[in-house]
VEXDREN-2710 file (C-alpha; in Angstrom, 1 decimal):
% VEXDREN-2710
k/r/px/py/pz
1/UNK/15.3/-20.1/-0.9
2/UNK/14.4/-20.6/2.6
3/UNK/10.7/-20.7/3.6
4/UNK/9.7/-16.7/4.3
5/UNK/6.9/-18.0/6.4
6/UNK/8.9/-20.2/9.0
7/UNK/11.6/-18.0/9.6
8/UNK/9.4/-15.1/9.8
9/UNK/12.0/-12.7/11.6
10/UNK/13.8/-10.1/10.2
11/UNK/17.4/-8.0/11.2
12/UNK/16.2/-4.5/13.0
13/UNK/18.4/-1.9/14.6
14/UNK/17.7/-1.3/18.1
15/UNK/19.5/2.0/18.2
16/UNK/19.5/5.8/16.4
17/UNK/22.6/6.1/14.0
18/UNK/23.0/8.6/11.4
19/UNK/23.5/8.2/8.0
20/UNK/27.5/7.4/7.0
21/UNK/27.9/5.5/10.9
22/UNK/29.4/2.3/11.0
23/UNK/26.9/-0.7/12.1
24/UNK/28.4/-3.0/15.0
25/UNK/27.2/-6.3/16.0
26/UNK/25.9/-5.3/18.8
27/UNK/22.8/-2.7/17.2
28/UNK/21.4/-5.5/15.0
29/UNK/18.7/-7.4/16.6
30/UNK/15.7/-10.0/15.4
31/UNK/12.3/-9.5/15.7
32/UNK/9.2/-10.3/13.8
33/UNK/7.5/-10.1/11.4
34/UNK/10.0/-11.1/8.3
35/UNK/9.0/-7.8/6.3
36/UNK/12.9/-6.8/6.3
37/UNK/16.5/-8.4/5.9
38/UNK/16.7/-12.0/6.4
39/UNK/18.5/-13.0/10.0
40/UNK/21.4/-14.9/8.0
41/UNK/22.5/-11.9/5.9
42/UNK/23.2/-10.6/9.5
43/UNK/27.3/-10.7/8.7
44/UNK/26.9/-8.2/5.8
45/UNK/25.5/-5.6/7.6
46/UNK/28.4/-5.4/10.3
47/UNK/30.8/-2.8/9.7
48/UNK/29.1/-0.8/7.0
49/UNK/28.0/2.6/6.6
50/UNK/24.7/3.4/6.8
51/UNK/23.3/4.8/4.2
52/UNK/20.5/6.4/5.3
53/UNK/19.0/7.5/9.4
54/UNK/18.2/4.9/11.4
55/UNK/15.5/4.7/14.3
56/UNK/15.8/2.4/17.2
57/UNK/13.3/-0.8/16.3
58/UNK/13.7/0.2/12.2
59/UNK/13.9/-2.9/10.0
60/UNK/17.3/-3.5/7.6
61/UNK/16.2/-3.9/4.5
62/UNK/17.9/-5.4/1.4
63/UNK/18.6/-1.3/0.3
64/UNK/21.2/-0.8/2.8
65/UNK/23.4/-3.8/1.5
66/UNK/23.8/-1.4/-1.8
67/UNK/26.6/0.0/-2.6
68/UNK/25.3/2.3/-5.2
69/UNK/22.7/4.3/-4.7
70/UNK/19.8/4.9/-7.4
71/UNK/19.5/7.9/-8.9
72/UNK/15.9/9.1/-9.8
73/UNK/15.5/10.0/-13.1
74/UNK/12.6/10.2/-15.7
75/UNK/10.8/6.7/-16.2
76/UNK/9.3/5.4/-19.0
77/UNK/6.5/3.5/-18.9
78/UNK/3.2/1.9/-20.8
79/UNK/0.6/3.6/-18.4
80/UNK/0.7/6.3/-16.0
81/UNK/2.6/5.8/-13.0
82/UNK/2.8/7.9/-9.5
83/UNK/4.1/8.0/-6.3
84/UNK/3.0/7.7/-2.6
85/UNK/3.9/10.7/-0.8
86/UNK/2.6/12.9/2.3
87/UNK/2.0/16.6/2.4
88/UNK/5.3/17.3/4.1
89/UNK/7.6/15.8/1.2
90/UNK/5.6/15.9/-2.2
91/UNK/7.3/18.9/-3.4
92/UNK/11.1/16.9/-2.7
93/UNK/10.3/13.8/-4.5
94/UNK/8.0/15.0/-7.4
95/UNK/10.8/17.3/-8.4
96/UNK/13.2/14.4/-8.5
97/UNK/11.7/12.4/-11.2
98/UNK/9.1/12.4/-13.4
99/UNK/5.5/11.0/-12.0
100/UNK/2.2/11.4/-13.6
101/UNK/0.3/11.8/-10.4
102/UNK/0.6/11.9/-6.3
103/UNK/-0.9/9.6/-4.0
104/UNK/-1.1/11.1/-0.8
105/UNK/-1.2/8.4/1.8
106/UNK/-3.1/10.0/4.5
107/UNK/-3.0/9.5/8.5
108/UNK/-6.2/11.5/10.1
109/UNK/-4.0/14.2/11.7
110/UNK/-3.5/15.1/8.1
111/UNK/-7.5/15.6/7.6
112/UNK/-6.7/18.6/10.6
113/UNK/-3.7/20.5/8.7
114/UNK/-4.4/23.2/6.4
115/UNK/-3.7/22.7/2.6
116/UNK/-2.7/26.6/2.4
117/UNK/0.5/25.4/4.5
118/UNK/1.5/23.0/2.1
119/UNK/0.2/23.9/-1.3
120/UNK/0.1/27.2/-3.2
121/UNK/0.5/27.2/-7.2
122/UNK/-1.5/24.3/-9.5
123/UNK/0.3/21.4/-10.2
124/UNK/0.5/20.1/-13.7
125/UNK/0.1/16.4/-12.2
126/UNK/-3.2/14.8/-11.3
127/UNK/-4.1/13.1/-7.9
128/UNK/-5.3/10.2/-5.6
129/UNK/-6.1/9.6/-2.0
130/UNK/-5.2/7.1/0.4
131/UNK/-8.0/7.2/3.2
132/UNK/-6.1/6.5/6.4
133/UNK/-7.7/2.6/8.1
134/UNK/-7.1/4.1/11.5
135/UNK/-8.9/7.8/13.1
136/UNK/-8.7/8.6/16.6
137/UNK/-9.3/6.7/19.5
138/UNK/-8.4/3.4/17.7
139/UNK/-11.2/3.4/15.0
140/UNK/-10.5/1.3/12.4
141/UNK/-12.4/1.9/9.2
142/UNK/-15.0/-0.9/9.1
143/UNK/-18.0/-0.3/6.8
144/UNK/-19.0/-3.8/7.3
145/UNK/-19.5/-3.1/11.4
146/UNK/-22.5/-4.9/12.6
147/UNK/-22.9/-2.3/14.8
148/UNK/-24.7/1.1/13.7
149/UNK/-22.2/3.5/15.9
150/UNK/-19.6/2.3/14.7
151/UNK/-20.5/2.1/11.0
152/UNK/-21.8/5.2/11.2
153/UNK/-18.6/6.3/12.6
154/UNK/-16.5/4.6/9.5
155/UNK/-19.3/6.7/7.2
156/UNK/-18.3/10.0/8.8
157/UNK/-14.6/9.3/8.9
158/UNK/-14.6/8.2/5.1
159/UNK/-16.8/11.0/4.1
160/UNK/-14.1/13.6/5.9
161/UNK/-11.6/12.0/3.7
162/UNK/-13.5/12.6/0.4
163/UNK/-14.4/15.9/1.2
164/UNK/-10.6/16.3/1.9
165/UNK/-9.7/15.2/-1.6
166/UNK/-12.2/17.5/-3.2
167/UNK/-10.5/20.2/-1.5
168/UNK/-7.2/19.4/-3.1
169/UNK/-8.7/19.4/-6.6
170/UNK/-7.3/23.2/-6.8
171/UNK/-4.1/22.6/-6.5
172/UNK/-4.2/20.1/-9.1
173/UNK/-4.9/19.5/-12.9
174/UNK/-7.2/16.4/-13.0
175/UNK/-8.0/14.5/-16.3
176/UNK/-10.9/12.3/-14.3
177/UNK/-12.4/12.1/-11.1
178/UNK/-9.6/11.3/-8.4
179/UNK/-9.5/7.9/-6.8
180/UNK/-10.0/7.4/-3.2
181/UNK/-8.7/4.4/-2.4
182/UNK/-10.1/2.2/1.3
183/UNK/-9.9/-0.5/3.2
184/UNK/-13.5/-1.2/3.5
185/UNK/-13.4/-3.0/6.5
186/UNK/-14.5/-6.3/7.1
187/UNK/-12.5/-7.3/9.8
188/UNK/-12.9/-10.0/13.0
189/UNK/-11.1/-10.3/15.8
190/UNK/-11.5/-13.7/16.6
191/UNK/-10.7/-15.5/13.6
192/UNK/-12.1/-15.5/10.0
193/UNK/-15.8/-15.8/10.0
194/UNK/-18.1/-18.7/8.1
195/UNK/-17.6/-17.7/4.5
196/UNK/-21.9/-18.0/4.2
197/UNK/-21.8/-14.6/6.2
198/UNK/-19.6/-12.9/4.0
199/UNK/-22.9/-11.4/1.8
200/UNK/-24.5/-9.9/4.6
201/UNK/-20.6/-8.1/5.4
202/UNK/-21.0/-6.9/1.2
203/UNK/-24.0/-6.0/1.6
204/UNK/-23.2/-3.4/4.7
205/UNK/-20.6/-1.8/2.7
206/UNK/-23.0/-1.4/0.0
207/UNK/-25.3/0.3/2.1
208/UNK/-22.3/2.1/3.7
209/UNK/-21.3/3.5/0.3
210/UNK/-24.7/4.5/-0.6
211/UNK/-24.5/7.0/2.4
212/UNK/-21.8/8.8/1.2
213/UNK/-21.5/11.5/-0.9
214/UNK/-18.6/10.9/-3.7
215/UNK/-19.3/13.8/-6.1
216/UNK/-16.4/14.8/-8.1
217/UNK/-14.1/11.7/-7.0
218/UNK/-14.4/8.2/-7.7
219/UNK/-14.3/5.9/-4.4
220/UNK/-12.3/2.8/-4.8
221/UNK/-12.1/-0.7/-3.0
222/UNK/-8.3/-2.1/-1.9
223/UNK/-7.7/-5.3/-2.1
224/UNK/-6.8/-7.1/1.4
225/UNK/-4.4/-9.6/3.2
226/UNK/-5.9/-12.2/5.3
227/UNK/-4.1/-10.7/8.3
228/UNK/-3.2/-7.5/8.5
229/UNK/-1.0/-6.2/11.7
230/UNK/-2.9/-3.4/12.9
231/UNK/-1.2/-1.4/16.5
232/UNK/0.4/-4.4/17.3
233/UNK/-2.9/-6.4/17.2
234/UNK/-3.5/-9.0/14.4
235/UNK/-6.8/-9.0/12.7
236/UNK/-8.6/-11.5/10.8
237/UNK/-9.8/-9.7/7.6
238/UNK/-12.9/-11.5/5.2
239/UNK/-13.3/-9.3/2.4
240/UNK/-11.5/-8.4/-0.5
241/UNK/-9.4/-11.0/0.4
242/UNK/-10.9/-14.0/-2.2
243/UNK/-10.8/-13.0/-6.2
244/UNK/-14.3/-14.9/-6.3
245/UNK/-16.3/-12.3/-3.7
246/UNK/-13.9/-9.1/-4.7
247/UNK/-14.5/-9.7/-8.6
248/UNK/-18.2/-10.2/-7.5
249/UNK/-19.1/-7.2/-5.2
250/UNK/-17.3/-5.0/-7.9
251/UNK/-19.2/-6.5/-10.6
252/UNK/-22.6/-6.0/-9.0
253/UNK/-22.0/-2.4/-7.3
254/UNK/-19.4/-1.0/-10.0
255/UNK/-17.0/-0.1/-7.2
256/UNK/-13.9/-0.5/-8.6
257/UNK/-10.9/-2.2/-7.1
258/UNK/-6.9/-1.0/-6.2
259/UNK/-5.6/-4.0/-6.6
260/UNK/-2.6/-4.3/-4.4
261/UNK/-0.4/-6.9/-5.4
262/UNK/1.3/-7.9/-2.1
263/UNK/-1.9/-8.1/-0.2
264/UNK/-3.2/-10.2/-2.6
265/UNK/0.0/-12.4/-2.7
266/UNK/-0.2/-13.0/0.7
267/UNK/-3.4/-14.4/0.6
268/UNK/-2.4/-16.3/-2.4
269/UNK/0.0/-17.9/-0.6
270/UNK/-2.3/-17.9/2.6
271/UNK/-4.7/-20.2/1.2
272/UNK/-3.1/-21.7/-1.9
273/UNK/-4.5/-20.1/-4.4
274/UNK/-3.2/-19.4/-7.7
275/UNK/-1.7/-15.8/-7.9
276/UNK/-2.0/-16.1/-11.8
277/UNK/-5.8/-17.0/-11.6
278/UNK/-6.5/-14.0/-8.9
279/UNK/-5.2/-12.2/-11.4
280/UNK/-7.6/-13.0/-14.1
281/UNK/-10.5/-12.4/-11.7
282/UNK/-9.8/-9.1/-10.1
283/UNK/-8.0/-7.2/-13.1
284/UNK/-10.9/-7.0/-15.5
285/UNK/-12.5/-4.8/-12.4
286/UNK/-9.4/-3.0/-11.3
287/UNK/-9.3/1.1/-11.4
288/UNK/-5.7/1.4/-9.8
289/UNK/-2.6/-0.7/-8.7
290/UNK/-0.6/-0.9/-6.2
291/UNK/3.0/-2.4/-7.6
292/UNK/4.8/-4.1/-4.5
293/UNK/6.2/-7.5/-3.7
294/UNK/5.4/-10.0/-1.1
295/UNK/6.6/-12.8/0.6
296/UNK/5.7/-15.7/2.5
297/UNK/2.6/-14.7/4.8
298/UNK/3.6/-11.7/6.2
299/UNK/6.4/-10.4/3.7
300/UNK/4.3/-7.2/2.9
301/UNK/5.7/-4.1/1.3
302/UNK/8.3/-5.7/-0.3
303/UNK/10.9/-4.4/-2.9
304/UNK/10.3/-5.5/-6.4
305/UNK/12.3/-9.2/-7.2
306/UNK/12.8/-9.7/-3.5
307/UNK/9.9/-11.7/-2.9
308/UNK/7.0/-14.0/-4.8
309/UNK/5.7/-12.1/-7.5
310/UNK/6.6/-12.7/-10.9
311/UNK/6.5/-9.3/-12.4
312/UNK/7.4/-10.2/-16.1
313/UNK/4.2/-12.3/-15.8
314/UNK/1.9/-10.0/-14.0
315/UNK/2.8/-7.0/-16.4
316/UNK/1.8/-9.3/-19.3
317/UNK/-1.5/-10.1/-17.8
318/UNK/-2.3/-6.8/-16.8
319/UNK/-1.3/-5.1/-20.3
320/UNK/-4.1/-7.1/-21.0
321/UNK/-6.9/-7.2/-18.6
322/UNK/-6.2/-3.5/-17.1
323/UNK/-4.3/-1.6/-19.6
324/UNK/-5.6/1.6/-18.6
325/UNK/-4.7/1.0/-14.6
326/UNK/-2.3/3.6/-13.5
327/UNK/0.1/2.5/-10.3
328/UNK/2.4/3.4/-7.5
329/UNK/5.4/1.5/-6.3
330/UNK/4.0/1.2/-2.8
331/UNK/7.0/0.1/-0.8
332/UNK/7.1/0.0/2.8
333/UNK/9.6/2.9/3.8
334/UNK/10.3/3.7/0.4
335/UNK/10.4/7.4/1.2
336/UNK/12.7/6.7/3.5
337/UNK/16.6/8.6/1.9
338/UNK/15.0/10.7/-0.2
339/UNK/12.5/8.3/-1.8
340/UNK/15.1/5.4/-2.5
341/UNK/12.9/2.7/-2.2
342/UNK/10.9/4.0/-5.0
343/UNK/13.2/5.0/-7.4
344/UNK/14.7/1.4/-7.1
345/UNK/11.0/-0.3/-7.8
346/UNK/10.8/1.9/-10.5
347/UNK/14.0/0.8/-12.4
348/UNK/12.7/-2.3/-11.5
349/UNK/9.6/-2.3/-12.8
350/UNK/10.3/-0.4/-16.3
351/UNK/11.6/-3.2/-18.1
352/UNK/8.1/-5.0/-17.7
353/UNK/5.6/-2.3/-17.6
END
């Protein structure tokens, strides 16, 4: 297979078209980064239906060279298993198959709506929260900040979220404390700082945490890439990128992890390190997963078998280091056509896990 990481581009559409529209030459464009359909399959995409709504500057994805499409149906699996949605289209996909749980990936408008709008009746489903990286005016969660504002800023922000997530608790039927999951932060914009200050970072999210008030939930640390794209920007992020410092800080705070399989691909293949040994290092502490593929350096959000992870392998590690960790197929637009990309990891995924 070609190298991911030189090519780096990917097929987008640079106009709207509606689902069942023909795609011409003419709408497909390249652009990076390579998170979609590689620029060769480019002659397979022209002169086929869509097969779900397009946006001007959306990505083609593998999913829309499919002739079928998956039906969602009830899943069987070893552990408990969910699925990311948002308070506008939980009640659509939850009704279509068969989750455990919800995990409502949140963007701080959210944190302004009121629940009443959206919920009414308990679920018979427990619950997890995705704290949103980004609040308004640009701040990015970083409860590593060197600077005290700002910190204290992240601290506020993150303590809106958990307060959020209690409020949800009565819509719900919980067996344990809801997860929270973050991105703690840790990020430089200038390139990757000296590994010898990456305690001090640690120890200001330590600190951070010990601000906040997590009654009633349990707050949980994501595993990162190297370089996230953040509005266009990239970042250089130092923490919970390295198994070593990640196994470590959960070790000696108890925070627990949400291991995210393509971040930590991506810094697998980043750096060189073995994928397999990351594993073994960061699943003994892991709370939560986040099932997705990866590829190359900036492949991220990928649909299960379509990048570098070997899944058969993974699931027999993790049914032994983390038996207990539920997951989410966390695929980049996999709402998107009534939750397609979902139901397709999950079909995916069953087999193995």
């Amino acid at each position: 297979r070609m190298n991911r990481a030189t090519l780096a581009k990917s097929l987008v559409i640079t106009q709207d078209l509606a689902s069942g529209e023909v795609i011409t030459a003419e709408m497909i464009a390249v652009k990076s980064p390579g998170r979609g359909l590689q620029p060769n399959r480019k002659a397979d995409l022209i002169g086929r239906r869509a097969r779900r709504r397009f946006r001007a500057g959306d990505f083609f994805f593998p999913s829309d060279l499919m002739d079928d499409a998956v039906e969602p149906r009830a899943y069987h699996f070893k552990r408990e298993w969910g699925i990311p949605v948002r308070y506008y289209d939980y009640r659509e996909l939850m009704a279509r198959s068969n989750p455990d749980f919800l995990e409502f990936h949140l963007s701080y408008k959210d944190l302004e709506l009121d629940l009443a709008d959206f919920f009414s009746e308990r679920l018979d489903l427990w619950y997890t929260v995705h704290s949103p990286d980004l609040f308004r005016g640009d701040h990015l969660l970083n409860l590593a900040a060197e600077e005290d504002d700002y910190r204290e800023r992240s601290i506020r922000e993150l303590q809106r979220v958990i307060d959020e997530t209690r409020r949800l608790e009565k819509y719900f039927n919980p067996e344990h404390p809801p997860f929270v999951i973050a991105s703690m932060g840790g990020f430089s914009r200038e390139g990757l700082v000296d590994p010898a200050s990456r305690p001090a970072m640690y120890e200001r999210i330590a600190a951070s945490l010990a601000q906040l008030d997590t009654t009633g939930v349990e707050l949980i640390a994501q595993t990162l890439p190297p370089f996230p794209w953040y509005f266009g920007g990239q970042l250089f992020l130092n923490l919970f990128v390295d198994a070593r410092d990640t196994a470590a800080f959960s070790r000696d705070t108890g925070v627990r992890l949400c291991f995210d399989v393509s971040h930590s691909r991506l810094a697998c293949n980043q750096f060189h390190w073995s994928f397999s040994e990351f594993v073994e290092a960061v699943a003994p502490h892991t709370a939560h997963l986040h099932l997705v593929d990866a590829l190359g350096l900036d492949g991220e959000g990928m649909q299960i078998g379509e990048g570098d992870v070997d899944f058969p392998a993974l699931a027999a590690q993790l049914d032994r280091l983390a038996p207990d960790a539920p997951f989410i197929p966390e695929i980049w637009q996999g709402h998107e056509n009534g939750g397609e990309g979902f139901w397709i990891a999950l079909e995916r995924l069953e087999p193995w896990f």
